[in-house]
C-alpha positions as CSV (number, residue, x, y, z in Angstrom):
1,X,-18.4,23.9,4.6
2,X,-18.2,20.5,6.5
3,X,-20.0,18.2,3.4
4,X,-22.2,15.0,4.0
5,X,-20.0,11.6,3.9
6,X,-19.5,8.2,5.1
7,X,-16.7,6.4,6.4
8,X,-15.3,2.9,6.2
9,X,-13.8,1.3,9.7
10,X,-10.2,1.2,10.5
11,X,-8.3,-1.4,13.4
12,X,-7.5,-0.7,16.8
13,X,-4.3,1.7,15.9
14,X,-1.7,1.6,18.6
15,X,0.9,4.0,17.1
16,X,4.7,4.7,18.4
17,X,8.2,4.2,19.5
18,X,7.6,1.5,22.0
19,X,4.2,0.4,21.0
20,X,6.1,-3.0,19.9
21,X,6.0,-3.5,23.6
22,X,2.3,-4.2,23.7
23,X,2.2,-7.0,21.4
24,X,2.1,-10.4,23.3
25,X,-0.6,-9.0,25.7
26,X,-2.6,-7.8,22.9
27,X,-1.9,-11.5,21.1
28,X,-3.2,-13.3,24.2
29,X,-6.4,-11.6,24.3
30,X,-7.3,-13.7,21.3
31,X,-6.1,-16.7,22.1
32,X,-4.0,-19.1,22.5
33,X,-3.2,-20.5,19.2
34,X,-1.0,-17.7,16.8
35,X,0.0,-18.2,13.5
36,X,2.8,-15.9,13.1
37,X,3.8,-14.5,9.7
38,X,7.0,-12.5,8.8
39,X,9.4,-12.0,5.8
40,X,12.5,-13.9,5.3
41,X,15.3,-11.8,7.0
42,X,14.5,-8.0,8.3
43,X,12.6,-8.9,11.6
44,X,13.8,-12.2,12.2
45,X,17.1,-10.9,12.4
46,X,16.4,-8.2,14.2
47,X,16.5,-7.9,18.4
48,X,12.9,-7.2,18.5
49,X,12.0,-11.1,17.4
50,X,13.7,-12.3,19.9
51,X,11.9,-9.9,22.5
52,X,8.6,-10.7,20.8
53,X,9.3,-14.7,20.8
54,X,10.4,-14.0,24.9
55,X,6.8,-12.0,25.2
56,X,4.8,-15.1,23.4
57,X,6.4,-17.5,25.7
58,X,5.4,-15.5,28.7
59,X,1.9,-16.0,27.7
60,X,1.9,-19.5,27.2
61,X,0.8,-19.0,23.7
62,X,1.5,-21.9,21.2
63,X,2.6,-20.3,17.8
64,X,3.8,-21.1,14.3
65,X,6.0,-19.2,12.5
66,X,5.3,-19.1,9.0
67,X,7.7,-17.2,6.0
68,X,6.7,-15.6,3.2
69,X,8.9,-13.9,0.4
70,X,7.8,-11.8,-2.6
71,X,4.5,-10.8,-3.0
72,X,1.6,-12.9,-2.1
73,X,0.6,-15.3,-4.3
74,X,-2.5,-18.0,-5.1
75,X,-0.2,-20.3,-4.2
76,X,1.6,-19.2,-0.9
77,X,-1.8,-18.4,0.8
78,X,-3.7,-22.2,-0.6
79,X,-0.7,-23.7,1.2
80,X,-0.2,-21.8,4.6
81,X,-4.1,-22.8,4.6
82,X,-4.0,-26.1,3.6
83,X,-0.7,-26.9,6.0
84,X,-1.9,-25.1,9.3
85,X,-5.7,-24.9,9.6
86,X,-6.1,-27.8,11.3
87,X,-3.8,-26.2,14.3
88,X,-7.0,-23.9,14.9
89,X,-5.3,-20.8,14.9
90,X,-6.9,-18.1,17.3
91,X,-4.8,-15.3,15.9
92,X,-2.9,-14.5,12.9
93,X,0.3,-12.2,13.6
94,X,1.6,-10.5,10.3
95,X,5.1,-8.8,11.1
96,X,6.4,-7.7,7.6
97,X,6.3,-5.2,4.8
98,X,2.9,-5.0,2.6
99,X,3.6,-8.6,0.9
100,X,4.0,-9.9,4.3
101,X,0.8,-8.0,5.8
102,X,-1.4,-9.0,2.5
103,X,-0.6,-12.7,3.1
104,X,-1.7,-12.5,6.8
105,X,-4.7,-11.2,5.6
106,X,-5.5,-13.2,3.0
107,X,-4.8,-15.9,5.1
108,X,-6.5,-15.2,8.0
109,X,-9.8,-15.0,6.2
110,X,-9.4,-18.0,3.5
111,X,-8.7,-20.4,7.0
112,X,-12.8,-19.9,7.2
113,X,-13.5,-20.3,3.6
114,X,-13.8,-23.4,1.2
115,X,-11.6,-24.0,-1.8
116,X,-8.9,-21.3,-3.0
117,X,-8.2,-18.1,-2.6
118,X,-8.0,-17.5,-6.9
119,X,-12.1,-18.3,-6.3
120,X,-12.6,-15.1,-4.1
121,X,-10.4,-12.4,-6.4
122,X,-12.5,-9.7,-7.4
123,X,-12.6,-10.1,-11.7
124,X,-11.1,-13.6,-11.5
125,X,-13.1,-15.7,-8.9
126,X,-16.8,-16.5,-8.8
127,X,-17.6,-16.7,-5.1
128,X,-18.3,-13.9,-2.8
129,X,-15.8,-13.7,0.3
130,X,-18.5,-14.2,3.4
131,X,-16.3,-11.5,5.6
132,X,-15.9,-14.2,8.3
133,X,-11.8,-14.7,9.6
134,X,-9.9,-15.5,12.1
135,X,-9.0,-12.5,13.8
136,X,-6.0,-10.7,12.3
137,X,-3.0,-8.2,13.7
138,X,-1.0,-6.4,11.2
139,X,2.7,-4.7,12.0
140,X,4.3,-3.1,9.1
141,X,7.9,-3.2,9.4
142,X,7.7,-0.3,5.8
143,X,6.1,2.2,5.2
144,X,4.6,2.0,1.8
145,X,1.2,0.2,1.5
146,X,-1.2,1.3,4.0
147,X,-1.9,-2.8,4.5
148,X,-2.7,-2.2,8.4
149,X,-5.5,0.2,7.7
150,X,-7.2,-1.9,4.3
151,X,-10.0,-4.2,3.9
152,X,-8.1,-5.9,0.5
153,X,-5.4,-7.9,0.5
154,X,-3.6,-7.8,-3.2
155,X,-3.0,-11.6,-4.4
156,X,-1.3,-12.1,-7.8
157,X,-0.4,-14.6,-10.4
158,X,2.4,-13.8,-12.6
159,X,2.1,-14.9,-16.5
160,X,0.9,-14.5,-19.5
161,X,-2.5,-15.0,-18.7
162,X,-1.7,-14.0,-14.7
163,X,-3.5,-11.1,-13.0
164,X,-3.2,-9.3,-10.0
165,X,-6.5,-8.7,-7.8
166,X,-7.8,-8.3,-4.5
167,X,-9.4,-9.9,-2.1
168,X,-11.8,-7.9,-0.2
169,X,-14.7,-7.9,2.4
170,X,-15.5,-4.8,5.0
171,X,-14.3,-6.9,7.7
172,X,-10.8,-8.0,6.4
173,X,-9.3,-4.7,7.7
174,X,-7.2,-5.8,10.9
175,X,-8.5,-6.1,14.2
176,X,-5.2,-4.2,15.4
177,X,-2.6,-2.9,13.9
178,X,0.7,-1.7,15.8
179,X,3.0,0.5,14.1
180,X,6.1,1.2,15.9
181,X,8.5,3.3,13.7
182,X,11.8,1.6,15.3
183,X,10.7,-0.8,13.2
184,X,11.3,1.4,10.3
185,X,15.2,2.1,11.1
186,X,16.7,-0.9,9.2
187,X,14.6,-0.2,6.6
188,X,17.5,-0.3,3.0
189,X,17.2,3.6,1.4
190,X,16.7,1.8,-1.8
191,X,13.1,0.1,-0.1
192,X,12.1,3.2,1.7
193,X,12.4,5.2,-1.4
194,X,10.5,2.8,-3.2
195,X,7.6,2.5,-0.8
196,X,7.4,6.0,0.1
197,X,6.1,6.7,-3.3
198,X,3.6,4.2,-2.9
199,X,2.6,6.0,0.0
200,X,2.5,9.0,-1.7
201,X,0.9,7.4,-4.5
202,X,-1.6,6.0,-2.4
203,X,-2.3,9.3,-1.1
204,X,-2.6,11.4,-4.0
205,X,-5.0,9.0,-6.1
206,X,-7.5,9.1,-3.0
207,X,-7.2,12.7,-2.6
208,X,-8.0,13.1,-6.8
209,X,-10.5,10.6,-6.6
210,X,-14.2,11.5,-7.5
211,X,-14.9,9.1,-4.5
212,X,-13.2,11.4,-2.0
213,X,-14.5,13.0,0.8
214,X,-14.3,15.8,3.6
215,X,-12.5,13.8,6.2
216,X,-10.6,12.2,3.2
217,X,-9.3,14.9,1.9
218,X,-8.1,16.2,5.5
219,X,-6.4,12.6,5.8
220,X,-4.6,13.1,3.0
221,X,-3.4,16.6,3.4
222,X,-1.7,15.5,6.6
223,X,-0.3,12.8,4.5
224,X,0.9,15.5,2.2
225,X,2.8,17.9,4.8
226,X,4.3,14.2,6.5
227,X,5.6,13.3,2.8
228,X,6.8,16.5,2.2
229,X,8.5,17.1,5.9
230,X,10.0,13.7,6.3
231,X,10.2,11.5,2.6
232,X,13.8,13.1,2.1
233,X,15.0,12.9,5.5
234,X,14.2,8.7,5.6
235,X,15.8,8.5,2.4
236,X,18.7,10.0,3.8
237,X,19.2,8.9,7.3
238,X,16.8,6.6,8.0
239,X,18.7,4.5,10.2
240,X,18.5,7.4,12.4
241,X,15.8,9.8,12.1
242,X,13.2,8.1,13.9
243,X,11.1,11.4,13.8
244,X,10.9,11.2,10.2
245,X,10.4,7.3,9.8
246,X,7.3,7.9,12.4
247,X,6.2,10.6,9.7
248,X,6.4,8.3,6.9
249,X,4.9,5.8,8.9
250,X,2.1,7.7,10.0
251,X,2.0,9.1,6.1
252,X,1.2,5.0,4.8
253,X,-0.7,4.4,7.7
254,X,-3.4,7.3,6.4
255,X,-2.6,6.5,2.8
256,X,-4.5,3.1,3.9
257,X,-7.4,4.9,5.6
258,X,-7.8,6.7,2.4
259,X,-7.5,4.5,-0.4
260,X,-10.0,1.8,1.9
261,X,-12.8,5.1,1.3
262,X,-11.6,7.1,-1.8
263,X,-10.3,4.9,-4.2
264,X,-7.2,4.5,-6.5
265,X,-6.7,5.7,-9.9
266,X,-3.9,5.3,-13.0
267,X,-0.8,4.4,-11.8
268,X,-2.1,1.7,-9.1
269,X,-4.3,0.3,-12.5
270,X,-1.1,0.6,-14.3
271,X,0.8,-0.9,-11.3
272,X,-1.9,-4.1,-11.1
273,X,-1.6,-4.8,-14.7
274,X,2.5,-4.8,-14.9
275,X,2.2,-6.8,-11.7
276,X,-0.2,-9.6,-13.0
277,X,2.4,-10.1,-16.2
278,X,6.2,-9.4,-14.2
279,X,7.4,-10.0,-10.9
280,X,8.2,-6.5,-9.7
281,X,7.5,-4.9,-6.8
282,X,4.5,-3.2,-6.6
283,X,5.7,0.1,-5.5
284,X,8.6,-0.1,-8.0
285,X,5.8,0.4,-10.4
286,X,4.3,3.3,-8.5
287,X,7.3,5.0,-8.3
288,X,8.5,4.7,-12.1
289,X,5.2,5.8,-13.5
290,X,3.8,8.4,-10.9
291,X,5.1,11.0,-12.2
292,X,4.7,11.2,-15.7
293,X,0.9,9.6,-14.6
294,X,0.3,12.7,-13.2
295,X,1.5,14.8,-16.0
296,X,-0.6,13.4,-18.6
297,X,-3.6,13.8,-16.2
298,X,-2.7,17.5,-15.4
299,X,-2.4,18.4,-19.3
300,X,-5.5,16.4,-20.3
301,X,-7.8,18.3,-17.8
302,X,-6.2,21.7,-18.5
303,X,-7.0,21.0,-22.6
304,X,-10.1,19.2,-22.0
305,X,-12.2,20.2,-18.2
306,X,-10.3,23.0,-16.8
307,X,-13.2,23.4,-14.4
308,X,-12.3,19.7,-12.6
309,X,-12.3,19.9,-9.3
310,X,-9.1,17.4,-9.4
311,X,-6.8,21.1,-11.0
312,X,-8.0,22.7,-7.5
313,X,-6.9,19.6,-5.7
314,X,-3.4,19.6,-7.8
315,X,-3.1,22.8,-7.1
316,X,-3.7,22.5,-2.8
317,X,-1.1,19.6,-2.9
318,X,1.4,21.9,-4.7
319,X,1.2,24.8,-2.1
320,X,1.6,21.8,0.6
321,X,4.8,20.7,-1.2
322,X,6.4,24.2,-2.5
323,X,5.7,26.2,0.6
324,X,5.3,29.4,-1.4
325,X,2.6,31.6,-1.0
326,X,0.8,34.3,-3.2
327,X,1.3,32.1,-6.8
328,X,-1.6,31.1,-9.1
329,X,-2.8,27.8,-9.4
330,X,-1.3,26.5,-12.1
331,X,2.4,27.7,-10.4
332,X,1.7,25.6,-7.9
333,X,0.6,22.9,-10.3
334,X,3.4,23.4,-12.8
335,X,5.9,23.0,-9.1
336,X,4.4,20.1,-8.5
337,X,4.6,18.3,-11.5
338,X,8.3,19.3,-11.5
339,X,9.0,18.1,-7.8
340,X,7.6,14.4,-8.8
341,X,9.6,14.2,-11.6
342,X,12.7,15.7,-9.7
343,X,12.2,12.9,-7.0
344,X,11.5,10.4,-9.5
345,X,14.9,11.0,-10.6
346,X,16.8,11.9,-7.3
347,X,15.9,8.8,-6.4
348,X,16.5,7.0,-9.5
349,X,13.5,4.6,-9.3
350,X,13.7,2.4,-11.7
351,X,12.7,1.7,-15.1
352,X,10.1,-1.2,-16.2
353,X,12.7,-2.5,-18.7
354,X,14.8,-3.2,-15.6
355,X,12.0,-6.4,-14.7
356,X,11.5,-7.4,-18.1
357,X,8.8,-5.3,-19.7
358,X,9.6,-4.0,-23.2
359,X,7.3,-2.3,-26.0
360,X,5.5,-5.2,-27.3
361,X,4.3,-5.6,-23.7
362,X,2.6,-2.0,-24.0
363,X,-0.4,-3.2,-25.3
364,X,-1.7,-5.5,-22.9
365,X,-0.8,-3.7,-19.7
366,X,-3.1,-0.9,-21.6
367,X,-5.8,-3.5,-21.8
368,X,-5.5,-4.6,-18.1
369,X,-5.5,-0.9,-16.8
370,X,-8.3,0.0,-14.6
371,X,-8.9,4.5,-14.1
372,X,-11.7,3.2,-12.1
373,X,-11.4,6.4,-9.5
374,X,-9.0,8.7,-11.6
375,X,-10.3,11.9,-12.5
376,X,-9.9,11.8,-16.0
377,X,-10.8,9.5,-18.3
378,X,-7.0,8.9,-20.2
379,X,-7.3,7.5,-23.3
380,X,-5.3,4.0,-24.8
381,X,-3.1,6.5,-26.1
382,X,-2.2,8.2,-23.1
383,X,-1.7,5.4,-21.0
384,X,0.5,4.0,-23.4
385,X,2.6,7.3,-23.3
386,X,2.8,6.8,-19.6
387,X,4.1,3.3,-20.0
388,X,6.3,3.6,-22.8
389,X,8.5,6.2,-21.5
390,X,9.4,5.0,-18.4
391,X,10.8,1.6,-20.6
């Protein structure tokens, strides 16, 4: 049965090898004026910028190429504003990673907007973003974040008393968004491990979510069989495989449509309380804690609501992932649980103690965890099993 539900807009999606192509045309239909925003090394250096700067030229556009490294911050976006809004920018051009993307975004709508961009967080700020920006096109150059498909852009500020929020309006999601897997091939296997389990992340917590819908859940089934297909084979031989890095690519690019309509729930509230206190990657976080996240949630509803439709959902994902048919519901659970924990270890992801955070830091990354759109409501305790054993 094909239930009731609504749906949140996404960009213009051109999706591809060779969609890269397109770019300055597209650009020029905006304008004339581009602020163009990239990470330090991976696309600069690559044969594709010089293409792109060749394309810009041919336009007669007038751009300004901005850096950004790490992941955005109140400071980074306040300055890109404050140095470059009087150029009146037509277009901002994000080419990057999610950090990267985030920025753009930020950016492109805080160029229309007085003061900083700490005054427009949601839970730190007191003004209300208008949802006016200059328009915005988002390349991911990963496949981890979904940032191409979002209406939020994550800003952080790490401390003791530093957070980690969004930023987020209907009409921040990107006017266009171009995802070319080629640009996936120099992607490090440490990075694509890394943000392939944000993807999957992404695309699990949606799917659980009580917020979840229909079309969502058929968004992130397909996201399922692309993770299951291809996450291994980028890992491997990603400078290769461009079949599989335009799986995982198409895998974030849904992961983004879905969290924008479902949701998030433990890990990613786990993820934006580490994140407001350390300076660690984002899905670094995901990837340490995912599975064990999971594992708690599984056991809690089996003792405490075995009737949640979230076991059902578990379940659907396992026979996705194990490829078995014929087994009860809680073999396929049981394989699943196993499978992230496998991965989690295959791929060594790393442990929090690695960036800093220890046992007396347990406490307050409890306090700072949102389950706003898990399935279970996890007690203190249990979050603070989830965190403590991946120190």
């Amino acid at each position: 049965m094909v239930t009731a539900f609504d749906f949140y807009r996404t960009p213009q999606i051109h999706f591809g090898a060779g969609k890269l192509d397109l770019l300055a045309d597209m650009v020029a239909s905006f304008g004339k004026s581009v602020l163009l925003i990239t990470g330090k090394e991976s696309f600069v250096n690559s044969p594709y910028w010089d293409d792109l700067i060749r394309g810009l030229k041919k336009q007669h556009l007038q751009f300004y190429h901005t850096v950004v490294s790490g992941e955005p911050t109140v400071s980074i976006v306040d300055s890109v504003c404050l140095r470059d809004r009087d150029y009146f920018i037509d277009v901002v051009l994000a080419i990057g990673g999610g950090s990267v993307l985030d920025s753009g975004k930020a950016i492109s709508a805080m160029f229309v907007e007085e003061g900083s961009v700490k005054d427009y967080l949601e839970g730190v700020g007191t003004k209300h973003p208008s949802g006016v920006k200059v328009p915005f096109i988002a390349v991911p150059t990963t496949s981890g974040t979904g940032s191409e498909a979002t209406k939020n852009a994550v800003i952080s500020q790490v401390g003791d008393n530093g957070f980690k929020r969004s930023l987020r309006h209907n009409n921040y999601v990107p006017d266009l968004a171009i995802i070319d897997p080629r640009l996936m091939l120099s992607c490090p296997a440490r990075l694509t491990a890394d943000t392939g389990m944000d993807a999957f992340t992404q695309l699990l917590e949606a799917y659980l979510s009580p917020k979840s819908t229909f079309m969502i859940d058929d968004f992130a089934q397909r996201g399922f069989r692309c993770i299951a297909d291809y996450y291994n084979r980028a890992c491997m031989n990603g400078d290769s495989d461009i079949e599989a890095r335009a799986g995982m690519a198409y895998a974030a690019l849904v992961s983004g449509i879905a969290l924008a309509n479902a949701g998030l729930g433990v890990v990613h509230g786990i993820a934006a309380s580490v994140g407001g206190l350390f300076d660690i990657p984002h899905s670094v976080v995901c990837g340490s804690v995912m599975a064990g996240a999971n594992q708690v949630t599984v056991d809690h509803l089996i003792k405490t609501d075995k009737n949640n439709p979230a076991l059902g959902k578990y379940a659907a994902a396992g026979r996705i992932f194990l490829q078995k048919n014929g087994q009860s519901d809680l073999f396929y659970i049981d394989g699943f649980m196993d499978l992230l924990a496998s991965w989690r270890e295959q791929y060594k992801m790393p442990r929090l103690s690695s960036f800093g955070v220890s046992d007396k830091h347990i406490d307050k990354i409890v306090e700072g965890t949102s389950l706003k759109n898990h399935p279970a409501r996890l007690s203190s305790d249990q979050i603070r099993k989830i965190i403590a054993e991946r120190i």
